[in-house]
C-alpha positions as CSV (number, residue, x, y, z in Angstrom):
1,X,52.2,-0.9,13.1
2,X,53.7,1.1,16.1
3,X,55.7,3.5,13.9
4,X,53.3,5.7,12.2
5,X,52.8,8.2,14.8
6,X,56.3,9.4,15.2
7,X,58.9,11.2,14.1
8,X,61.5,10.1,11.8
9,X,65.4,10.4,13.7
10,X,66.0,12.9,11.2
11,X,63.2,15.3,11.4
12,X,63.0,15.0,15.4
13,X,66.9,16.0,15.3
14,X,65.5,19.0,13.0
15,X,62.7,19.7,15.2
16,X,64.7,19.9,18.6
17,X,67.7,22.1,16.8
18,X,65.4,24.2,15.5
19,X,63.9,24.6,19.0
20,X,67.3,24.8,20.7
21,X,68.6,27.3,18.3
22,X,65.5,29.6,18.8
23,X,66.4,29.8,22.6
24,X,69.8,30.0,22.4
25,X,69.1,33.3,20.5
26,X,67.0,35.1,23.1
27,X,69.6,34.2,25.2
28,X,69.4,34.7,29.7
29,X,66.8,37.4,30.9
30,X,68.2,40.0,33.2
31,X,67.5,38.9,36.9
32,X,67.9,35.1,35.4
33,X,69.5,33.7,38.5
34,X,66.2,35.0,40.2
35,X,63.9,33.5,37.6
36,X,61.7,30.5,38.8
37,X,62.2,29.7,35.1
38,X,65.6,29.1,35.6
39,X,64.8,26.0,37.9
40,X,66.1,22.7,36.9
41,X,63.7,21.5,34.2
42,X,61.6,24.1,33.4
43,X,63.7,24.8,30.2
44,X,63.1,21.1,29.3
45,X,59.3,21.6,29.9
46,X,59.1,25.1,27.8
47,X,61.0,23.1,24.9
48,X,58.4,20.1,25.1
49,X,55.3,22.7,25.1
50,X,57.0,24.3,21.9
51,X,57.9,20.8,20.7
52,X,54.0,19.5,20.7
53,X,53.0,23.2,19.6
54,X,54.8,22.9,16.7
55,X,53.3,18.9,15.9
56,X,49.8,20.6,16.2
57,X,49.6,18.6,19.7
58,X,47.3,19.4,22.5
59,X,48.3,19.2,26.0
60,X,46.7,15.6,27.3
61,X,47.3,16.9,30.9
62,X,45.3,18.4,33.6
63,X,41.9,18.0,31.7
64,X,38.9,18.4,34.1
65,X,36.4,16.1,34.4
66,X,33.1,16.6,35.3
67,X,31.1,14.2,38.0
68,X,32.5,10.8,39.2
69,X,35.4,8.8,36.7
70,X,34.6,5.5,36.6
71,X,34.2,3.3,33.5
72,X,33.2,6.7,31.8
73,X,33.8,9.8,32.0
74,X,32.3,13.7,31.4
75,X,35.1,15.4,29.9
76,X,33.7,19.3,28.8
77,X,29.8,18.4,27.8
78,X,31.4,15.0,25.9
79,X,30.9,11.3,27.6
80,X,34.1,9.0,26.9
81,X,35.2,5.5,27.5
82,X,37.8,6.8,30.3
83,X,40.6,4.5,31.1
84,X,42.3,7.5,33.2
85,X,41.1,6.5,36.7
86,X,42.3,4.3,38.9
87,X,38.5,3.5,40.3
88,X,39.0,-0.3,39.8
89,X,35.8,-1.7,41.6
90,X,33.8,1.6,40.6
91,X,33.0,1.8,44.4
92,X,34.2,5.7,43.7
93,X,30.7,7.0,43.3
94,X,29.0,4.2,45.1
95,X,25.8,4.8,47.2
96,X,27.4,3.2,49.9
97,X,30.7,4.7,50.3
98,X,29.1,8.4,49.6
99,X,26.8,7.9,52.6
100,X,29.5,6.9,55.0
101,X,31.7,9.8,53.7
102,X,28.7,12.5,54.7
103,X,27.6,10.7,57.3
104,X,31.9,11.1,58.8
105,X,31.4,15.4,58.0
106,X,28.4,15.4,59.4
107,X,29.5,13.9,62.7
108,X,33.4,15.2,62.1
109,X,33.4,18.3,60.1
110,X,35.6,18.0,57.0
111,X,39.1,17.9,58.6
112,X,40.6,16.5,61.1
113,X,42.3,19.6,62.2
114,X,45.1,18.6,63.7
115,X,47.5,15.9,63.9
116,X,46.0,12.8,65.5
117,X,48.9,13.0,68.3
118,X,48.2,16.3,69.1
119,X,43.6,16.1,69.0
120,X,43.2,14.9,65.1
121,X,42.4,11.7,66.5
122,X,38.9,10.4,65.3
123,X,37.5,6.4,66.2
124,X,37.3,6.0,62.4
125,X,41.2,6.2,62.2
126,X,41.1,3.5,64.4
127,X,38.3,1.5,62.7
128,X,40.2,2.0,59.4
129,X,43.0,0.9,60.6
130,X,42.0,-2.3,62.3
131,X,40.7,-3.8,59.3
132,X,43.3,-2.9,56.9
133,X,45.2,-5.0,59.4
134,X,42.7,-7.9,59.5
135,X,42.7,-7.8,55.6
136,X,46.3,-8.5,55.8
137,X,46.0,-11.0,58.9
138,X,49.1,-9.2,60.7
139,X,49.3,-7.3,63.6
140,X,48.1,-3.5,63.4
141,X,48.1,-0.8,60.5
142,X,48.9,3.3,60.4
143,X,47.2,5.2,58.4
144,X,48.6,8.2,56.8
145,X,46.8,11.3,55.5
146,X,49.0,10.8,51.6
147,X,49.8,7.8,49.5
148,X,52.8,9.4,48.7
149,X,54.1,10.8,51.4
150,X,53.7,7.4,53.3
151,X,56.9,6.1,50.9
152,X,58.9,9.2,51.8
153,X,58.3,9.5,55.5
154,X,58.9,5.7,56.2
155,X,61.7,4.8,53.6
156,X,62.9,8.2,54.8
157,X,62.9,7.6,58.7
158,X,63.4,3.8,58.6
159,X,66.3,3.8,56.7
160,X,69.9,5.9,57.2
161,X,73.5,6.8,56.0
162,X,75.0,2.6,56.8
163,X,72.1,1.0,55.3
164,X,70.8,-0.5,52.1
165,X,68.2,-0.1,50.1
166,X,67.6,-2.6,47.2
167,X,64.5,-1.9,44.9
168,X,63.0,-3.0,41.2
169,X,64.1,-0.6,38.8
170,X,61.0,0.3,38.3
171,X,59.9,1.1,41.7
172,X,57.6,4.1,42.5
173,X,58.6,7.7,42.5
174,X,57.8,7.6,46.0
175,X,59.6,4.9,47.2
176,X,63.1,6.8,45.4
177,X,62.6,9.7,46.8
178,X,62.1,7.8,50.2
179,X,65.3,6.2,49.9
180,X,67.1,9.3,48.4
181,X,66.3,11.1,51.8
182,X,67.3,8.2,54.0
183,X,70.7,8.2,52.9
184,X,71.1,4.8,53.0
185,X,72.8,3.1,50.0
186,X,70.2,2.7,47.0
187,X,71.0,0.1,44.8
188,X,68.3,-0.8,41.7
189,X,68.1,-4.0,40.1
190,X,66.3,-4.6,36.9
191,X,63.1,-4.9,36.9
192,X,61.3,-7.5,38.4
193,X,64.4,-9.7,38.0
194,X,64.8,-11.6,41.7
195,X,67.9,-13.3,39.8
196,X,69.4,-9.6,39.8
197,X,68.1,-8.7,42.9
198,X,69.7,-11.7,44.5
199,X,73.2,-11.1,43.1
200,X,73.1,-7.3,44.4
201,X,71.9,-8.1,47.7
202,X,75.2,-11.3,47.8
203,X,77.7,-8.3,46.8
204,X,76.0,-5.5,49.5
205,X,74.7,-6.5,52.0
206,X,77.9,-7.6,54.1
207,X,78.9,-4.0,54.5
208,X,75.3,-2.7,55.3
209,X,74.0,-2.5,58.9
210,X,70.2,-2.9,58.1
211,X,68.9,-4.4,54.3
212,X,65.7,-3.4,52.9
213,X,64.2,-4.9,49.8
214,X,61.5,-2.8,47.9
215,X,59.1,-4.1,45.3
216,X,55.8,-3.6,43.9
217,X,52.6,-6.0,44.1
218,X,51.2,-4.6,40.7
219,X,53.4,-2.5,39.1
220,X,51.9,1.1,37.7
221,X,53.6,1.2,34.7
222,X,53.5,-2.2,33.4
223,X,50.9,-4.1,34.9
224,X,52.7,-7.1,35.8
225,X,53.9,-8.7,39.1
226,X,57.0,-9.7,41.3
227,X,57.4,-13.4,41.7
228,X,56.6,-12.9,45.6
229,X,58.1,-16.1,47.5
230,X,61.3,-15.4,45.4
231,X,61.7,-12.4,46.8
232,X,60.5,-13.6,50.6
233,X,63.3,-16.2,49.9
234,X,66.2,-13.9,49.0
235,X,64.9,-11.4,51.9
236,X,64.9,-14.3,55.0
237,X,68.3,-15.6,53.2
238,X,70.2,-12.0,53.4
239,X,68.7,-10.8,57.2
240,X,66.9,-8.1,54.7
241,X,63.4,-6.3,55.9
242,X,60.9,-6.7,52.5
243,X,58.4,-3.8,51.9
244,X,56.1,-4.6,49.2
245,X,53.9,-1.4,47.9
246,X,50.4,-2.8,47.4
247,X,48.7,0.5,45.8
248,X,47.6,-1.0,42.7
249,X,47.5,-4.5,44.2
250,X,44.9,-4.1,46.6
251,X,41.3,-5.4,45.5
252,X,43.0,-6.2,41.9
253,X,45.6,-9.2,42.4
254,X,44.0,-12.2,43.9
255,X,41.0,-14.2,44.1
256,X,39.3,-12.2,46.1
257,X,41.2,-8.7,46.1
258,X,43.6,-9.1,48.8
259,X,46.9,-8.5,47.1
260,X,50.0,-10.3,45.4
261,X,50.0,-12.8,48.5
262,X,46.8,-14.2,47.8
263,X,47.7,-14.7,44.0
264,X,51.1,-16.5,45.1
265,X,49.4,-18.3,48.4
266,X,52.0,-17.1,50.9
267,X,51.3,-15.8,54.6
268,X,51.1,-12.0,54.2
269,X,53.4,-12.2,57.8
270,X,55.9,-13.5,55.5
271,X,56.3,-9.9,53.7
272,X,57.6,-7.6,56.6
273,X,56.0,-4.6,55.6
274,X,52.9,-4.0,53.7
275,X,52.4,-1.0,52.3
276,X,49.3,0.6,50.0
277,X,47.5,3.7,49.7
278,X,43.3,4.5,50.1
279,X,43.7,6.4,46.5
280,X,42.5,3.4,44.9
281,X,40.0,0.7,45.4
282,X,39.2,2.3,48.3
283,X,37.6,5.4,46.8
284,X,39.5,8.1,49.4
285,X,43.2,9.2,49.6
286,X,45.8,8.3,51.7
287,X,48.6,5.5,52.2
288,X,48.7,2.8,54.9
289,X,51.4,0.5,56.6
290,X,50.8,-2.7,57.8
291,X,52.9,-5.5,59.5
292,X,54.5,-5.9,62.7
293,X,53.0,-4.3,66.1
294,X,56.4,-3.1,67.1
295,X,57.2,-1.3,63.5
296,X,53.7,0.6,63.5
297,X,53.7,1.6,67.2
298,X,57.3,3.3,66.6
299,X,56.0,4.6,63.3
300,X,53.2,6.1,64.9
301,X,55.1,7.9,67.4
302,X,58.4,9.1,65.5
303,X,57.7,9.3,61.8
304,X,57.5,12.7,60.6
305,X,55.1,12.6,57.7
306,X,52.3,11.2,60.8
307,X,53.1,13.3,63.8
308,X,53.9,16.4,62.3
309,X,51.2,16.3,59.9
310,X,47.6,16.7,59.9
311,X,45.6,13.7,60.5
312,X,43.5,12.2,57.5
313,X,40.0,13.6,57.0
314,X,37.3,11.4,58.5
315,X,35.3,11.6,55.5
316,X,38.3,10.1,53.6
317,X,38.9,7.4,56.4
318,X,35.0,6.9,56.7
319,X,34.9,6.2,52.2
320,X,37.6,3.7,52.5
321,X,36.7,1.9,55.2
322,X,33.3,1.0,53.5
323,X,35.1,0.4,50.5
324,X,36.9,-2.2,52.2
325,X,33.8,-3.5,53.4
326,X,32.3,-3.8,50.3
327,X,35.2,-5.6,48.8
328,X,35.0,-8.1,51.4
329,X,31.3,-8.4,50.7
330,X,31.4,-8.4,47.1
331,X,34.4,-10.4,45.3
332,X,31.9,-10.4,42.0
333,X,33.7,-6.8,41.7
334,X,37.2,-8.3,41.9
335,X,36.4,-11.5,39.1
336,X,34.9,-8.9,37.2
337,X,37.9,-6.8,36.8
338,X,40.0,-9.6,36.3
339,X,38.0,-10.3,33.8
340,X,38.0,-7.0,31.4
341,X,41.8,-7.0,32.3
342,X,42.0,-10.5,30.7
343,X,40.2,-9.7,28.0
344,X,41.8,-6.6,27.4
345,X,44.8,-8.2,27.1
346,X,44.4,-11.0,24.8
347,X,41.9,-8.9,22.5
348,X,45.0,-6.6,22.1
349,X,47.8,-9.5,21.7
350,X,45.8,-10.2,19.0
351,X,45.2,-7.2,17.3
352,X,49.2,-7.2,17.2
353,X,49.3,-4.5,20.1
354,X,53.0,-4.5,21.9
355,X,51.8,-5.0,25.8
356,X,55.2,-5.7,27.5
357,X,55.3,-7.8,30.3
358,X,51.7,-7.0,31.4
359,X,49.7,-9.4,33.4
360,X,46.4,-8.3,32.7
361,X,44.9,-7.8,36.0
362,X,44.0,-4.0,35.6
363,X,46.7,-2.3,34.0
364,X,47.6,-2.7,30.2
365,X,50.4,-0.7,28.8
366,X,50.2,-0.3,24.4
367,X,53.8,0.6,23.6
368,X,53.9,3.0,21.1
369,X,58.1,3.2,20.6
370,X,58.0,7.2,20.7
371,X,57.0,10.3,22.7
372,X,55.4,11.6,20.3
373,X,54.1,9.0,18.8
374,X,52.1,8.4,22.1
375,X,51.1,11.7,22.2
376,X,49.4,11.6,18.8
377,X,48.1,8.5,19.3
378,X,46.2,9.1,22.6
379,X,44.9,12.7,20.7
380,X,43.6,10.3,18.3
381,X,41.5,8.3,20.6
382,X,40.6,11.2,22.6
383,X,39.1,12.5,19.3
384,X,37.3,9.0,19.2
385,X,35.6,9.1,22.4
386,X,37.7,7.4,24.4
387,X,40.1,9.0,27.2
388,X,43.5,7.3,27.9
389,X,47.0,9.2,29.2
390,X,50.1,8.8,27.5
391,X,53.2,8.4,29.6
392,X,56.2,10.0,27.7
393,X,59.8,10.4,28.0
394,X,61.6,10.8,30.5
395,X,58.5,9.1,32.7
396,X,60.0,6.1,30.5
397,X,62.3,6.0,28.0
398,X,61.3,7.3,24.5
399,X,61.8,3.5,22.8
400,X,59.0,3.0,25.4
401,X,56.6,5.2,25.4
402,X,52.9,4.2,25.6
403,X,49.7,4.7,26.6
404,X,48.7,2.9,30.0
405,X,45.0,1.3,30.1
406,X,43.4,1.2,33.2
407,X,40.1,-1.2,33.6
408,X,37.5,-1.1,36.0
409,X,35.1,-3.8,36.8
410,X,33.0,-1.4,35.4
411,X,33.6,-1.0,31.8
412,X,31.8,-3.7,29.6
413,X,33.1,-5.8,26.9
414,X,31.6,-3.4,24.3
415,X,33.7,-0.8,25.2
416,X,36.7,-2.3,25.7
417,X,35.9,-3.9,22.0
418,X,35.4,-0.4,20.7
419,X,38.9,0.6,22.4
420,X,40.7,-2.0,20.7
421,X,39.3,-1.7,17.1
422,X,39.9,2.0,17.8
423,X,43.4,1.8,18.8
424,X,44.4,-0.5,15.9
425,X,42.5,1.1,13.0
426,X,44.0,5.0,15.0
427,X,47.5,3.2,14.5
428,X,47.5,1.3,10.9
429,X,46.1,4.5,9.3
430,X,48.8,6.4,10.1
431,X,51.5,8.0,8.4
432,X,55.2,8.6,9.4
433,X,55.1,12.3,10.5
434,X,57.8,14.3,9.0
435,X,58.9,18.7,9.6
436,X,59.1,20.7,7.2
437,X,61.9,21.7,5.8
């Protein structure tokens, strides 16, 4: 079933000599070592374009919607079934949150306009901050104005050139190029594998001053989870730090929202540092840390990516602090979620769908087994009504590729019916695709 949509070996051979030969030919523009089109990869990304031009693809990237994402979406003048977003309690467009984001510019003005060290500082930082730390039950929070940048900046600063850096294969962009710019020793074990992790830790960490161990509490790409008290175990056993990078954990894994440690019933204080971003559940943007009083207090007053930068805006800060409120007020969101995840998941077991290693919370991977296969297949659906993003090679390997589901409390078991049948009877119909010659 997962074959149809792709290329043969042989004609994607064809394909990409064809394409290769045709550049090769025009050979370098004068002024080439001036060209911005000379930077690494954007030869790789002209020959992809050309690629999908020449498969009759359209570019799945960078379409605008219109109005709030949620469980649907307004894509041109066309409603769809959007599984795009990463609103997983629909609190993105809530009443609520909207009023406390207006209410935060009406009192604040839109920016913070500075850095909170210097006279960014607002009492809603504060606020936010506070009960991202209560939600965790450990001692204070920092709250950073990007989810990304908060990987970087800490990994970056935390970490240097004697110490090591241990993290799941699969671990955020982020949190690589964090530990690429700490120059510590970056080690990756396979993915969510403590077993592995454990025997790379026993063989490093005797010549490594400080140990850091990073995993994910949801992972992006796979919806699935760490075994947690594993990991605590290796961590406390090796003198290591553990991070654990909550972004898609937060108001998704656990009975009531609050992460991977209420799904494996461990004291968050066991995890050293907590890390998640506002991007989320919490309907803003941003990224937090949260653990010991010590850590944030010297995070707050050396880390780069905080002082040096502009503080987050108080409308942003104001939207997910009432998100968090709401999801403290309202588990029903969280059961629901778990719910369409779980559904999700066994509705496409059973249609015969490839799902990996996902654990159905909110993110359900269909592994297509081809780039373009992928491609075609989320054109298909798109052409159906329903909007879902492919991830490609090299985001994955091509034997991997696959479109990545993500449910909302939101979307009803109608729709996520629809999706399946849609999916299956997009995939059975179709028909190896082969150049010609």
């Amino acid at each position: 079933m997962t074959q149809g949509f792709g290329l043969s070996a042989t004609a994607r051979l064809a394909l990409l000599q064809r394409l290769s030969k045709r550049r090769e030919e025009k050979g370098p523009a004068p002024g080439a070592a001036r060209a911005f089109r000379e930077l690494p990869g954007q030869r790789d990304m002209e020959l992809i374009r050309e690629a999908a031009g020449a498969l009759g693809l359209e570019n799945p990237f960078f379409r605008p919607h219109e109005g709030v994402a949620g469980a649907t979406s307004l894509v041109g003048n066309r409603e769809v079934i959007n599984y795009g977003s990463y609103n997983y309690l629909g609190l993105n467009g809530d009443h609520r949150v909207q009023a406390a984001a207006q209410a935060a510019i009406a009192r604040y003005g839109v920016s913070a306009s500075a850095s909170r060290m210097v006279s960014g500082e607002r009492p809603v930082h504060g606020a936010l901050e506070s009960a991202i730390a209560a939600h965790y039950g450990v001692d204070a929070a920092l709250a950073f104005v990007s989810g990304h940048a908060t990987n970087v900046t800490v990994l970056g600063h935390l970490m240097g050139p004697r110490d090591l850096i241990l993290h799941d294969a699969a671990i955020h962009n982020s949190c690589a190029e964090g530990a690429r710019l700490s120059g510590a020793r970056r080690i990756a074990f396979a993915h969510n594998d403590w077993r592995a992790a454990e025997k790379e830790l026993s063989a490093a960490r005797r010549g490594a001053r400080r140990a850091l161990v990073v995993i994910e509490g949801h992972y992006s790409m796979d919806g699935d989870i760490p075994d947690l008290p594993r990991f605590i175990e290796l961590a406390r056993r090796h003198d290591a730090w553990l991070m654990v990078d909550e972004a898609h954990g937060m108001g998704v894994v656990g009975a009531t929202g609050h992460g991977i440690h209420e799904h494996a019933g461990v004291d968050a204080r066991d995890v050293d540092i907590w890390m998640g971003t506002f991007s989320k559940t919490l309907s803003g943007c941003g990224g937090y840390i949260a653990g010991n009083a010590d850590l944030v207090a010297w995070l707050k007053h050396s880390a780069p990516g905080f002082v040096y930068s502009v503080g987050m805006a108080p409308a942003l800060a104001a939207a997910a602090l009432e998100s968090l409120r709401i999801l403290a007020a309202e588990p029903e969101r969280v059961a629901r979620l778990q719910a369409n995840g779980a559904l999700f998941l066994r509705l496409a077991k059973e249609a015969g769908l490839d799902t990996g290693t996902s654990a159905g919370f909110a993110i359900v991977p269909v592994i297509v087994g081809s780039s373009v296969g992928a491609a075609r297949l989320s054109q298909a659906l798109f052409d159906r009504g329903i909007n879902v993003q492919p991830i490609l090679y090299p985001a994955v390997p091509d034997s991997s590729a696959r479109l990545r589901f993500f449910l909302s409390a939101d979307h009803t078991e109608a729709q996520i019916r629809e999706t399946i049948t849609a999916v299956r009877a997009a995939m059975s119909g179709a028909q190896p695709a082969e150049l010609a010659r």
